[in-house]
N, C-alpha and C positions, 0 to 999 in steps of 0.2 A: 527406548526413550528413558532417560533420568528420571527419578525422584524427582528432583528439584523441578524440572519443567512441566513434569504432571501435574503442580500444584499452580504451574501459571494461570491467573485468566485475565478477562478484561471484560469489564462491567459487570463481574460475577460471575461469567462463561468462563469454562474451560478451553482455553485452547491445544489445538494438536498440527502436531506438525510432525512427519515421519520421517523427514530427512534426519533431523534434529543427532548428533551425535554420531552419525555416520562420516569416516573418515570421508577423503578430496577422490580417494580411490572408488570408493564404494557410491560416491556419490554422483561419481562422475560429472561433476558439475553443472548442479542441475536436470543433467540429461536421465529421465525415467523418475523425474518425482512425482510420485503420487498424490492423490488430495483424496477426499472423503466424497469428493462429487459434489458436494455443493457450497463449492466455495468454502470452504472451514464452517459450513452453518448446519451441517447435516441433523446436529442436534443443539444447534445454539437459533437464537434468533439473529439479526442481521444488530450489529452492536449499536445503541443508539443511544447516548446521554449527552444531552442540552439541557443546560441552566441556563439564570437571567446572567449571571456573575462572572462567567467566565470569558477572560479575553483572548481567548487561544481556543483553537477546534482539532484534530485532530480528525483529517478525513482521509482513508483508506482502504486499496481495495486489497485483498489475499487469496491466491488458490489455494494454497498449501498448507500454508500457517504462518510462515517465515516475515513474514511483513508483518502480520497480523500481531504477533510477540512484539516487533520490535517497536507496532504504536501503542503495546500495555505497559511498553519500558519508556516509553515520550510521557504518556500519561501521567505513570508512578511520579515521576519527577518532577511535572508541570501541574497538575492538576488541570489538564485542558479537556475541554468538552471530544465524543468522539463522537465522528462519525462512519458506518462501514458504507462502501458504493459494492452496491447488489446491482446484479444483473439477470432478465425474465429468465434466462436461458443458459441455467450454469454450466463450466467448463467441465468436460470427465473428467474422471479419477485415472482413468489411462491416459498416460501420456503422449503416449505417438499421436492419440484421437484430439488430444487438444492442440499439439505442434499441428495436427494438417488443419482442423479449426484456427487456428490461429492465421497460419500461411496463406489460408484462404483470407480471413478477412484485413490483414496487410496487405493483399495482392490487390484486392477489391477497394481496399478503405471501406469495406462493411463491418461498420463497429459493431458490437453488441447494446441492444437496447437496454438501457437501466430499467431497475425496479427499485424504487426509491423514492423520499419524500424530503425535499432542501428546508433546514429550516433559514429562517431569517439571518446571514450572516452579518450585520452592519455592525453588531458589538463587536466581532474579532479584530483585533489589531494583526494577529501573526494565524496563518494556516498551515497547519504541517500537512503534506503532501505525500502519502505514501503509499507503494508501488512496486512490484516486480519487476526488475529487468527481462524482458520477453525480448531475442535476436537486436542484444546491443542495441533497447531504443524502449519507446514507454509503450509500457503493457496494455492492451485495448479499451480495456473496464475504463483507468484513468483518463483514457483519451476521448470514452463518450462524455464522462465525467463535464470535462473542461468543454469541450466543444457543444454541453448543454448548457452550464453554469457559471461557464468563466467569465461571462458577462457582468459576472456578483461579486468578483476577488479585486475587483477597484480598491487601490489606497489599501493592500496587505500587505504584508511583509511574510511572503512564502519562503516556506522550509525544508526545501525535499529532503526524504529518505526514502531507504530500498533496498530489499534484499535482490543478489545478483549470484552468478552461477561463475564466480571467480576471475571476469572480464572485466568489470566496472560497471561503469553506469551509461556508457556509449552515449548517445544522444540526448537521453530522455529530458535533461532537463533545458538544453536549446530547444527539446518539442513541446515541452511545458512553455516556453516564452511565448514560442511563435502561436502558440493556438491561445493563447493570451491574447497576444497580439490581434489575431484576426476577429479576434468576440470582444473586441473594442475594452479590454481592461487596462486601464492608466494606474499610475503612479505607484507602480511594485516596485518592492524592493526583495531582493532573492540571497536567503544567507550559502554558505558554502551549502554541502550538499553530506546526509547522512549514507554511505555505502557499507553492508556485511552482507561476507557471505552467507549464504542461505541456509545451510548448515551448522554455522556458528552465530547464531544468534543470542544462542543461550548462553554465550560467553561474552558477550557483546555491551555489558550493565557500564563498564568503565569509558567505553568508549561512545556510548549513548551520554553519559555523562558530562565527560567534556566538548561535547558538541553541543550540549545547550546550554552549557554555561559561556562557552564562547560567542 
């Protein structure tokens, strides 16, 4: 890991992320990243800053880090409130344990329960949405997310972003609509869509950049 990204944090946490700098080879896209085990919080608390003032939220879940960086670089630029989505029962640090964790609760539609407290969202105008790509499609944490809360994202103007393991963004954000959709939220409007790979994040400041000024 770099200098430079050792010194990232967000809300005053350090963030880590081990992929971070590891070439497309090494990394094999995605495949075998580790996390710290609990969620990027093993030694942070779960990130949480809400003002009266702010019309922007920044709500995001991260195994790894790679998300988690990429909403302290939304942040840095917007100055919008964050929020992280925790889960009772965080993912391992092994990877294989979390792909068959995972498989199974795609195969089931058994999401993982939150551990989490919503605040009041009716000041946001815009919600940045941010998220790992998990097998070309949204990652589960987001998906208990929306299917607790997206009843609240009425009249937002959503922003996704997401680190992804060099495929894209595959579905995720047609499953972001649809679970909209069915927890009755009207009047979205959805801007294009932020994608880096997971490993280049840390390179990522210029092109975080012109996607929120667009």
């Amino acid at each position: 890991m770099n200098d430079k990204f050792q010194k990232a944090t967000i809300d005053g946490q350090k963030i880590t992320a081990y992929q971070l700098g590891k070439s497309s080879i090494e990394w094999r896209n995605g495949a075998g990243t580790t996390s710290d085990g609990k969620d990027t919080n093993s030694s942070n608390q779960p990130t949480r800053k809400i003002t009266d003032a702010a019309e922007s939220i920044i709500i995001y879940f991260s195994r790894s880090g790679s998300t988690e960086l990429l909403a302290s670089k939304i942040e840095k630029e917007t100055n919008a409130d964050v929020l992280e989505i925790t889960v009772k029962d965080s993912y391992p640090s092994n990877y294989p344990k979390t792909l068959d964790r995972a498989n199974y609760e795609r195969d089931n539609q058994d999401y993982p329960e939150l551990n989490m407290e919503l605040p009041n969202l009716e000041q946001y105008k815009t919600v940045y949405l941010g998220y790992p790509i998990w097998a070309m499609t949204l990652s589960h944490p987001m998906h208990s997310f929306l299917n607790a809360y997206g009843s609240q994202l009425s009249n937002k103007r959503i922003a996704p972003f997401m680190s992804e393991g060099g495929y894209g963004q595959g579905d995720s954000v047609q499953v972001v609509k649809e679970i909209l959709r069915q927890q009755g939220a009207v009047n979205n409007t959805f801007t294009s869509a932020l994608v880096v790979d997971g490993n280049k994040v840390d390179r990522a400041d210029k092109q975080v950049n012109d996607w929120i000024n667009r």
